[in-house]
N, C-alpha and C positions, 0 to 999 in steps of 0.2 A: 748971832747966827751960830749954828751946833754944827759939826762936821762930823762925818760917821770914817770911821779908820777899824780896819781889821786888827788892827793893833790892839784893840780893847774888845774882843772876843778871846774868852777861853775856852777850850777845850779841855776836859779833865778825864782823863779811864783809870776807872782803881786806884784815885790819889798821882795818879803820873799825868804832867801838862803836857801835853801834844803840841807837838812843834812841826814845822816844816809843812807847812798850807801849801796844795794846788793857786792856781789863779783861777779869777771869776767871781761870777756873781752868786755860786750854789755853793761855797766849797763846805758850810758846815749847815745839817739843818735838820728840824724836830719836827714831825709829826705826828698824828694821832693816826691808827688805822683805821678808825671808823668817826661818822659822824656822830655828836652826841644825843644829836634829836633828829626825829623822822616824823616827816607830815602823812598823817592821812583822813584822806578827803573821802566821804560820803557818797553815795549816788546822790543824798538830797543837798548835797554842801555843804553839809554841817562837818568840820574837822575835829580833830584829836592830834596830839602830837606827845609823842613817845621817847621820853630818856630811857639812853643806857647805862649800863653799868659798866661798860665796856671802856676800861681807861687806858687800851694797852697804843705800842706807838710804835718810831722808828726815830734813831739817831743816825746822821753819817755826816761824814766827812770826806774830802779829798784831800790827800797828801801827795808831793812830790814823788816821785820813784825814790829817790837818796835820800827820803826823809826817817833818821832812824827808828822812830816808832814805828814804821812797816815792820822792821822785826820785833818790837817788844809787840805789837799786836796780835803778829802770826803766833808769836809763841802763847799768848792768851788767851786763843782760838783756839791750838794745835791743846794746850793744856786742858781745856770745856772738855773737847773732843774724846780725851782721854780718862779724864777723869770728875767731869761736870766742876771742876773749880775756875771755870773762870765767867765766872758770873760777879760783875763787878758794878758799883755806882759813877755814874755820868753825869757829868756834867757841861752844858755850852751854856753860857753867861755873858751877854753883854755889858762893857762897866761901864760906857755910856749911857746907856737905858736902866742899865737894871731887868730887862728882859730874860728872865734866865728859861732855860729847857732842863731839867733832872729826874732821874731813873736812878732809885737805890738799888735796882739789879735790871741790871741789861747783860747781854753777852753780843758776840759778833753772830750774826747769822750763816756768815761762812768766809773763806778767804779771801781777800779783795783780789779780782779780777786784773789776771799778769799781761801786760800787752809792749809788744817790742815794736821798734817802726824807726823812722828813720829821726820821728822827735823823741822827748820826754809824753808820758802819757800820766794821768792822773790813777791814784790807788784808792779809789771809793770803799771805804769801812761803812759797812752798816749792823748796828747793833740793834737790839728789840727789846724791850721792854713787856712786861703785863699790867705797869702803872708809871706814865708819863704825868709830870706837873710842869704844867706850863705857866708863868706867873711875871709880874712884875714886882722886881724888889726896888728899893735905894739905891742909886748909880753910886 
């Protein structure tokens, strides 16, 4: 029997491992933004179906409020903003699966969302890519 533990996810920005995970079930996660095939159907039924070229995507995470990569992020974002250098590679990797998500250039799309209350609240990063690969390697 296999066990799955957050403990063997990494999280990678610009060669720095990201630490201090939110809880739940969404905290780190890769998408594509679009589909890569689209069906179309005929008036007579006869289909077609269309690949894109379109490899771009989305990375994100949730971290803790006290997790100190909230500030090495802001300053990676507040640095993009400034001066377009912070355009960095990502990486989320499962070492149990070997599942991995990577972007040799993602940046943040903008500053995770500040929220006060009377709990802790989660700091969603999400970065963007124009070429996501999605793949299984060797655990």
């Amino acid at each position: 029997m296999k066990a799955f533990s957050f403990k063997n996810i990494s999280v990678i920005v610009g060669g720095r491992i990201i630490e201090g995970f939110w809880t739940g079930d969404d905290v780190a996660k890769a998408s594509f933004n679009n589909d890569m095939f689209s069906l179309t159907v005929g008036a007579d039924g006869d289909s077609t179906r269309s690949q894109t070229s379109d490899r771009s995507g989305k990375l994100s995470f949730k971290l803790l409020p006290t997790s100190e990569d909230n500030a090495f992020l802001n300053t990676l974002h507040l640095l993009d903003v400034e001066s377009g250098a912070g355009v960095v590679p990502v990486v989320i990797k499962s070492t149990d699966t070997g599942l991995t998500a990577t972007a040799s250039q993602a940046w943040i799309v903008k500053t995770a969302e500040i929220t006060y209350g009377a709990g802790a609240t989660a700091r969603e990063w999400i970065m963007e890519t124009d070429r996501l690969a999605v793949f299984e390697a060797d655990a």
